[in-house]
TORROKOL-766596 format. One record per residue (C-alpha): residue in one letter; x, y, z. Coordinates in steps of 0.25 Angstrom, whole numbers, plus 5000, padded with zeros to 4 digits. Layout:
// residues N
pt resn=A u=X v=Y w=Z
...
// end
This chain:
// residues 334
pt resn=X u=5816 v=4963 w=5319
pt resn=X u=5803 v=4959 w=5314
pt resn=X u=5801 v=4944 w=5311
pt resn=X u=5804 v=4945 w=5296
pt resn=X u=5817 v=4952 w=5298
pt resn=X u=5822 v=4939 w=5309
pt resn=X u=5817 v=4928 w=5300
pt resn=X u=5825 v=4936 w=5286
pt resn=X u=5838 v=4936 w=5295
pt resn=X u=5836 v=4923 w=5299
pt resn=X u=5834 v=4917 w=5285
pt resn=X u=5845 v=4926 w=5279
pt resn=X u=5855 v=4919 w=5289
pt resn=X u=5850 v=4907 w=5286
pt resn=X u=5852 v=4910 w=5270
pt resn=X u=5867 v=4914 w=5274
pt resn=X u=5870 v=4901 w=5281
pt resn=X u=5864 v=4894 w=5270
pt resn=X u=5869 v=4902 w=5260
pt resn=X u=5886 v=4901 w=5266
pt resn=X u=5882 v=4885 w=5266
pt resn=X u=5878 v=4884 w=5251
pt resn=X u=5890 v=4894 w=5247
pt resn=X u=5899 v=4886 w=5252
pt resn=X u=5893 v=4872 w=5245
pt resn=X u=5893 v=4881 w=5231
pt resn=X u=5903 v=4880 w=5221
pt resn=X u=5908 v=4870 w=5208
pt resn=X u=5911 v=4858 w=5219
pt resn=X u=5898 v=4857 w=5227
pt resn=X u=5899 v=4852 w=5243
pt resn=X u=5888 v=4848 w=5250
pt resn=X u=5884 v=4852 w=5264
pt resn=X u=5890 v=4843 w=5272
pt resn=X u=5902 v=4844 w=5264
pt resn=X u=5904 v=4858 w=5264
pt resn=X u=5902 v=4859 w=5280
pt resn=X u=5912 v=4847 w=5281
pt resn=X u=5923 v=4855 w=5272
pt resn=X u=5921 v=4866 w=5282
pt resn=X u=5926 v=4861 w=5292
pt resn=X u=5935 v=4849 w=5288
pt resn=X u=5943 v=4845 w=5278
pt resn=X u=5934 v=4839 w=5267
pt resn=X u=5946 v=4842 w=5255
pt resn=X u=5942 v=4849 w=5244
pt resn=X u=5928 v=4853 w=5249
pt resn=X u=5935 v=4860 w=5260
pt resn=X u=5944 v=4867 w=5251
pt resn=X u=5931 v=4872 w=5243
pt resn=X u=5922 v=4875 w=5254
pt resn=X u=5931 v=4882 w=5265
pt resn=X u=5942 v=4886 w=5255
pt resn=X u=5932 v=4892 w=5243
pt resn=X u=5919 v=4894 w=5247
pt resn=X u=5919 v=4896 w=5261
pt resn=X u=5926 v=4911 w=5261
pt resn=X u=5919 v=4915 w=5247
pt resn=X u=5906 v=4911 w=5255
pt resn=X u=5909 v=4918 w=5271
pt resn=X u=5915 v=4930 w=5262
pt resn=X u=5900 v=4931 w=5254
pt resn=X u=5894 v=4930 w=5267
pt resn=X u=5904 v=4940 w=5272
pt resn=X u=5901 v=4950 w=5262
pt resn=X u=5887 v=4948 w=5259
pt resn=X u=5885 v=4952 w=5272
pt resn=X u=5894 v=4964 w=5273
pt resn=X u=5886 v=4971 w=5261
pt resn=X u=5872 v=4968 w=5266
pt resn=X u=5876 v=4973 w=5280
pt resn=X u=5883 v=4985 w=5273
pt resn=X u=5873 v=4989 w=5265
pt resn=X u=5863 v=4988 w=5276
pt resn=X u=5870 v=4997 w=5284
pt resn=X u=5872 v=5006 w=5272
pt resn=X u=5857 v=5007 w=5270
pt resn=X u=5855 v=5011 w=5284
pt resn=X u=5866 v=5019 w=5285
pt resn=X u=5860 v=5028 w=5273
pt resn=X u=5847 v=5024 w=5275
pt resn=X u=5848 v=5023 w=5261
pt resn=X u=5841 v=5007 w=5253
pt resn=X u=5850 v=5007 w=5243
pt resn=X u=5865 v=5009 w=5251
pt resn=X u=5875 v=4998 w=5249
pt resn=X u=5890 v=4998 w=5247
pt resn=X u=5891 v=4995 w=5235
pt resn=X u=5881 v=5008 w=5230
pt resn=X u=5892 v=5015 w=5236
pt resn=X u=5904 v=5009 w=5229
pt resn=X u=5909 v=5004 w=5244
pt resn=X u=5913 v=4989 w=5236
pt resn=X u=5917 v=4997 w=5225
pt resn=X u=5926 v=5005 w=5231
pt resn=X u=5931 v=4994 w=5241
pt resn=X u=5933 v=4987 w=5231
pt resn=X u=5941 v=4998 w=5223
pt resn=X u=5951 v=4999 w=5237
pt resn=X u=5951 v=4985 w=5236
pt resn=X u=5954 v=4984 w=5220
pt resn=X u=5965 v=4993 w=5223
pt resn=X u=5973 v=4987 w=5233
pt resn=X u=5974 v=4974 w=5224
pt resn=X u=5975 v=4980 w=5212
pt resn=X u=5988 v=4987 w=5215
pt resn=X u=5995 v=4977 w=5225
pt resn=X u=5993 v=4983 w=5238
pt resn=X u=5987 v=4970 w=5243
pt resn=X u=5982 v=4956 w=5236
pt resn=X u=5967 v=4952 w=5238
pt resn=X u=5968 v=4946 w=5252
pt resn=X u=5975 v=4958 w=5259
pt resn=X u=5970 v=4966 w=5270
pt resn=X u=5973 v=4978 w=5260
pt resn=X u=5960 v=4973 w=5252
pt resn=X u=5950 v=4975 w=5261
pt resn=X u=5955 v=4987 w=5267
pt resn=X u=5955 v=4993 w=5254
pt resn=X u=5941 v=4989 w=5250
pt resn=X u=5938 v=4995 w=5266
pt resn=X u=5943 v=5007 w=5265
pt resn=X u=5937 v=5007 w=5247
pt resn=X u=5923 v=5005 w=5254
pt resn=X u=5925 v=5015 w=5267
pt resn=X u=5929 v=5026 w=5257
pt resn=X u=5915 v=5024 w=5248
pt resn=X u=5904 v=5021 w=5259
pt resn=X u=5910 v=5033 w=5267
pt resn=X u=5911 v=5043 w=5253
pt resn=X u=5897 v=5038 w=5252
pt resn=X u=5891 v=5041 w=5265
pt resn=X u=5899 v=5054 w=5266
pt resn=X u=5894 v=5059 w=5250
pt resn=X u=5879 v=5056 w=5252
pt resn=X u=5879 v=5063 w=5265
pt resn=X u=5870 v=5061 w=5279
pt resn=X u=5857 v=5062 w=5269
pt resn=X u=5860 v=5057 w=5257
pt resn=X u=5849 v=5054 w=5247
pt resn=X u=5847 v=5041 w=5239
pt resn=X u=5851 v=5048 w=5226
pt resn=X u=5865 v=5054 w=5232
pt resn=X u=5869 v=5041 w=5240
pt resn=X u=5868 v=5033 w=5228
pt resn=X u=5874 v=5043 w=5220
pt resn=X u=5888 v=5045 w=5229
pt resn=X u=5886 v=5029 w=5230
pt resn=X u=5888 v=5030 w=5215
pt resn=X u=5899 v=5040 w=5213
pt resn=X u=5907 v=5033 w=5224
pt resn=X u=5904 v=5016 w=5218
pt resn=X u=5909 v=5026 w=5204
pt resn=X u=5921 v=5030 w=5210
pt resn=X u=5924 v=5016 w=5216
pt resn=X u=5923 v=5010 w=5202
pt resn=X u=5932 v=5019 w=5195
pt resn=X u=5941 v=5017 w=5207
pt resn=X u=5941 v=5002 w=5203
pt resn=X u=5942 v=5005 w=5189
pt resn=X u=5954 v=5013 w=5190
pt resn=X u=5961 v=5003 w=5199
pt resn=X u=5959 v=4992 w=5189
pt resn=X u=5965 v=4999 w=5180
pt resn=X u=5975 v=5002 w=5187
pt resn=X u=5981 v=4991 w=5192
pt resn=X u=5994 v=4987 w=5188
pt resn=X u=5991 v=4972 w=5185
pt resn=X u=5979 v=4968 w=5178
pt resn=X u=5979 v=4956 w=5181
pt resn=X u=5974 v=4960 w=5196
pt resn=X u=5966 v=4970 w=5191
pt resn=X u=5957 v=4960 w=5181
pt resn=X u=5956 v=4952 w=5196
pt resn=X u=5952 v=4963 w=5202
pt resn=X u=5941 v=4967 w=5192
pt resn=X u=5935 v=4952 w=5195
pt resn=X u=5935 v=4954 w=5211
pt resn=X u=5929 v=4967 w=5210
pt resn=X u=5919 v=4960 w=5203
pt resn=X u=5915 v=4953 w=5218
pt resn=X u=5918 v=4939 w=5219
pt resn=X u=5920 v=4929 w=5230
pt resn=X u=5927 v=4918 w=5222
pt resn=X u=5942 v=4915 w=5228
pt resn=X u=5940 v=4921 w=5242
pt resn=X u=5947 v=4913 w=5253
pt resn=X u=5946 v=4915 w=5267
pt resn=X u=5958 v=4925 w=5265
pt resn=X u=5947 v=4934 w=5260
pt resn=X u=5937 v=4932 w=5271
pt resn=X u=5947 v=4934 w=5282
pt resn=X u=5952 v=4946 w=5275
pt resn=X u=5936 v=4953 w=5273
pt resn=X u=5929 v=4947 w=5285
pt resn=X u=5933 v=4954 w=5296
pt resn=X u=5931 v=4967 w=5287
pt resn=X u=5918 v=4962 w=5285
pt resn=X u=5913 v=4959 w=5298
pt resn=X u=5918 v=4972 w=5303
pt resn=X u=5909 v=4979 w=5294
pt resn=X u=5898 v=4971 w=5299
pt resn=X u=5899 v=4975 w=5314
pt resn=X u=5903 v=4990 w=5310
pt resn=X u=5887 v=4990 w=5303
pt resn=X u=5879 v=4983 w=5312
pt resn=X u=5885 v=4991 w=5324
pt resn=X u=5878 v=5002 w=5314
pt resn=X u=5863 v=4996 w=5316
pt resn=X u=5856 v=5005 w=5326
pt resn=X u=5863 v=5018 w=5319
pt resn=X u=5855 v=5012 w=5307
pt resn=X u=5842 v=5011 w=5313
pt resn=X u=5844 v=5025 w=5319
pt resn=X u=5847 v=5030 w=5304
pt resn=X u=5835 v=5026 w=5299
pt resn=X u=5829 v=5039 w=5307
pt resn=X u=5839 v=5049 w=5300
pt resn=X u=5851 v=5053 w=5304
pt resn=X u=5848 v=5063 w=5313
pt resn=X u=5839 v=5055 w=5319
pt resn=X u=5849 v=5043 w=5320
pt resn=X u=5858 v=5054 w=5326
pt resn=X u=5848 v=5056 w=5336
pt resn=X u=5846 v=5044 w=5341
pt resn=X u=5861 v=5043 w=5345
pt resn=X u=5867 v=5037 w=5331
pt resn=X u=5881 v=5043 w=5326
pt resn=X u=5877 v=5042 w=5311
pt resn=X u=5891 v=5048 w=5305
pt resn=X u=5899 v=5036 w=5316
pt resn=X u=5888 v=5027 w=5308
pt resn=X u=5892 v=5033 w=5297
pt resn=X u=5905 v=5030 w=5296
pt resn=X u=5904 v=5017 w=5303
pt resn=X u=5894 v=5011 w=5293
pt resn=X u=5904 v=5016 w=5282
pt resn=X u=5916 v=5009 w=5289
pt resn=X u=5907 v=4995 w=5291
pt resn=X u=5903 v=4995 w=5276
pt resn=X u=5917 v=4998 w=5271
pt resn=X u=5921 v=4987 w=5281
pt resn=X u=5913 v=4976 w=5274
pt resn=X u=5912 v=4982 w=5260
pt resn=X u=5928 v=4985 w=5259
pt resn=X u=5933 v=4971 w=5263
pt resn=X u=5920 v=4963 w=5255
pt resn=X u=5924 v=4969 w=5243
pt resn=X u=5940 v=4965 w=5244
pt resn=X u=5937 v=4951 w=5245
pt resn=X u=5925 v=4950 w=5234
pt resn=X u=5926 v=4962 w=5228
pt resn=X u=5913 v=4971 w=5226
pt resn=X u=5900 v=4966 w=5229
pt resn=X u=5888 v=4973 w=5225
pt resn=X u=5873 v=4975 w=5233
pt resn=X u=5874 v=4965 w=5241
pt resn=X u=5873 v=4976 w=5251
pt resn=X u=5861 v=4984 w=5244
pt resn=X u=5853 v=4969 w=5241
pt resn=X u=5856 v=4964 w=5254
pt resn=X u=5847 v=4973 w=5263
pt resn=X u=5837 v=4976 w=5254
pt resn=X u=5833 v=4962 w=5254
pt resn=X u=5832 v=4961 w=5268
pt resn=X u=5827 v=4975 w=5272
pt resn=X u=5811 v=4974 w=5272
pt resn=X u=5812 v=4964 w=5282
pt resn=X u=5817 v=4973 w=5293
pt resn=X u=5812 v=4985 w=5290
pt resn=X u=5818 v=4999 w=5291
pt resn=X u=5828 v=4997 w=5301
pt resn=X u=5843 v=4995 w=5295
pt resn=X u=5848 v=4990 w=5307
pt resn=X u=5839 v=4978 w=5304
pt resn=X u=5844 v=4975 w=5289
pt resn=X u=5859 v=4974 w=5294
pt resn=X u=5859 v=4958 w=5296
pt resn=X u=5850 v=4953 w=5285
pt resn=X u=5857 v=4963 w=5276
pt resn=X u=5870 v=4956 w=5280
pt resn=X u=5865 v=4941 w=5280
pt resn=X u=5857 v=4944 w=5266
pt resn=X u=5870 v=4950 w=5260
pt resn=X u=5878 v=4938 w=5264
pt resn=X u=5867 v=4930 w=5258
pt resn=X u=5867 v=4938 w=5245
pt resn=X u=5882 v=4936 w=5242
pt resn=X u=5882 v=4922 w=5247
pt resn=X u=5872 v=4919 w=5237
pt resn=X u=5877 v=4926 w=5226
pt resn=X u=5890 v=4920 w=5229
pt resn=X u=5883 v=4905 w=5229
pt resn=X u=5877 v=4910 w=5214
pt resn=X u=5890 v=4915 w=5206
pt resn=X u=5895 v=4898 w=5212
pt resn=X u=5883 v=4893 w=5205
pt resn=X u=5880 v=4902 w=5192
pt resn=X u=5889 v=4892 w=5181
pt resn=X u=5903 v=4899 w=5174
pt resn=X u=5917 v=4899 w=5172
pt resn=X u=5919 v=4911 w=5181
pt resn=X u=5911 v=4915 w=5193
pt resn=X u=5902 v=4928 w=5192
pt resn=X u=5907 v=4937 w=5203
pt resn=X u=5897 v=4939 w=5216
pt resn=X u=5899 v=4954 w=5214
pt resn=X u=5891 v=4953 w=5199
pt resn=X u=5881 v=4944 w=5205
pt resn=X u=5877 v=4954 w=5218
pt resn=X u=5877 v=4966 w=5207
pt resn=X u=5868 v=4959 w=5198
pt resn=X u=5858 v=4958 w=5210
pt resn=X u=5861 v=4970 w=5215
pt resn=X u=5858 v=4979 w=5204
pt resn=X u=5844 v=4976 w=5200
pt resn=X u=5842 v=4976 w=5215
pt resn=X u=5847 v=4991 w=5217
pt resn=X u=5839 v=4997 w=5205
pt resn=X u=5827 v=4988 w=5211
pt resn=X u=5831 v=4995 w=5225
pt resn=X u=5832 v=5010 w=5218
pt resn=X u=5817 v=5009 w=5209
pt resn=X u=5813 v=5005 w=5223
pt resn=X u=5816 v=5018 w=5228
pt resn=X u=5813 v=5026 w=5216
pt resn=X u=5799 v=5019 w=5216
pt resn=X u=5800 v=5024 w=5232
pt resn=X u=5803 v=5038 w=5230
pt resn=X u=5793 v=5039 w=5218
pt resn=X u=5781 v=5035 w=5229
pt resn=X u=5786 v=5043 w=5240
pt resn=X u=5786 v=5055 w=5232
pt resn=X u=5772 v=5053 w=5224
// end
């Protein structure tokens, strides 16, 4: 890693720290330092109620996922070799999500079962892994993003048909608003319940590293230097379903964090994905903490959902992302 790439890892762990601190100082009853710190680990009455109770899990749980999506899409990207993979272009949150949605909305489980991230698991496993098998070994730009569409499609009307659906309407209005994305109301129930989920994921990827240096080469190639692509295949499949399925069942879907979050660090480290694994973590965990600290401060009666906020930087982001490569393809050809 040049000196560039060290100092931007460096200072992207320093932005998370700083960031987790000033989460947990956010809100309507403003703490200071010393008391926040002091709430944490004694009995400082209402600001320890606040801090460890309220802010604490909604902050380790953007953290948590944050982190999840950049290092999924990362590994996407190399995976695919492909700038513009991430889950949700591939309707992994939606249809996590949709198993998610499901579970509730029919009374198999309530919000804080071991049912709901399971479901969103297996929602997740079934769509990253229709994705990588429709667009084949080869897939172009055009097909990936097209089977990525047909299945984020199918996902939504899978959503859609549960909502309407359910027998109660109360929990399917609730449901609408936690698809939305939204960390507000988490305890520590919800952190024990993803975590583990969440962390597995992580090892299952970077475990994947080398295999994506070596797929930089082609896949025959990669092969020939002694990687088994279809065991990293399906192991990259199982690691993003791990982290996307049980993020979504406590916050519902979060959109391009894991497109965003790579982009941003990638020019620092060059070509090699296995590089862009841990920036692309610790950016993504910046992202959502920080979107997360602005729904807090932006003034209202309700608070806007993080999953609207990450969509509205998202988007213009992605069309940015595809002129890009239009403006590419034009050049190489001319």
């Amino acid at each position: 890693m040049d000196q560039r790439g060290t100092w931007l890892t460096a200072t992207l762990a320093i932005g998370v720290v700083l960031l987790f601190a000033l989460s947990l100082m956010t809100g309507p009853a403003r703490f200071p330092p010393q008391t926040v710190a002091a709430a944490l680990v004694s009995d400082q009455g209402v600001a320890s109620i606040i801090v460890r109770d309220i802010r604490l899990p909604r902050t380790l749980l953007a953290l948590l996922i944050g982190a999840t999506f950049g290092l999924a899409g990362a590994s996407l990207q190399g995976l695919l070799r492909n700038p513009l993979a991430e889950p949700s272009l591939f309707g992994a949150p939606q249809a996590a999500a949709a198993a998610a949605a499901a579970v509730m909305a029919f009374g198999l489980a309530n919000a804080t079962s071991l049912a709901v991230p399971l479901a969103g698991i297996g929602g997740a496993l079934l769509s990253v892994g229709a994705l990588v098998a429709i667009a084949g070994r080869r897939a172009s730009l055009t097909v990936t993003l097209l089977a990525g569409l047909a299945l984020a499609s199918f996902a939504g009307a899978a959503i859609a048909l549960i909502l309407n659906l359910a027998p109660n309407p109360y929990i399917a209005l609730e449901i609408a608003f936690w698809l939305l994305g939204s960390l507000r109301d988490r305890s520590m129930d919800h952190v024990w319940l993803a975590a583990p989920f969440m962390i597995a994921s992580w090892l299952v990827l970077a475990l994947n590293a080398g295999a994506f240096r070596a797929l930089t080469l082609g896949e025959d190639a990669a092969a020939s230097l002694g990687v088994n692509v279809e065991r990293t295949r399906v192991l990259v499949v199982i690691g993003v379903a791990l982290g996307v399925g049980a993020a979504v069942s406590v916050a519902g879907a979060i959109s391009f964090v894991g497109l965003v979050a790579p982009h941003l660090v990638r020019r620092f480290y060059g070509s090699d994905p296995a590089r862009v694994l841990l920036p692309a973590s610790l950016a993504g965990a910046a992202l959502l903490m920080a979107a997360d600290i602005a729904v807090r401060l932006v003034p209202g009666a309700v608070e806007i959902k993080i999953g609207v906020v990450t969509a509205l930087i998202g988007v213009p982001f992605f069309l940015a992302m595809i002129f890009h490569e239009r403006r590419a393809l034009e050049d190489s050809t001319s």
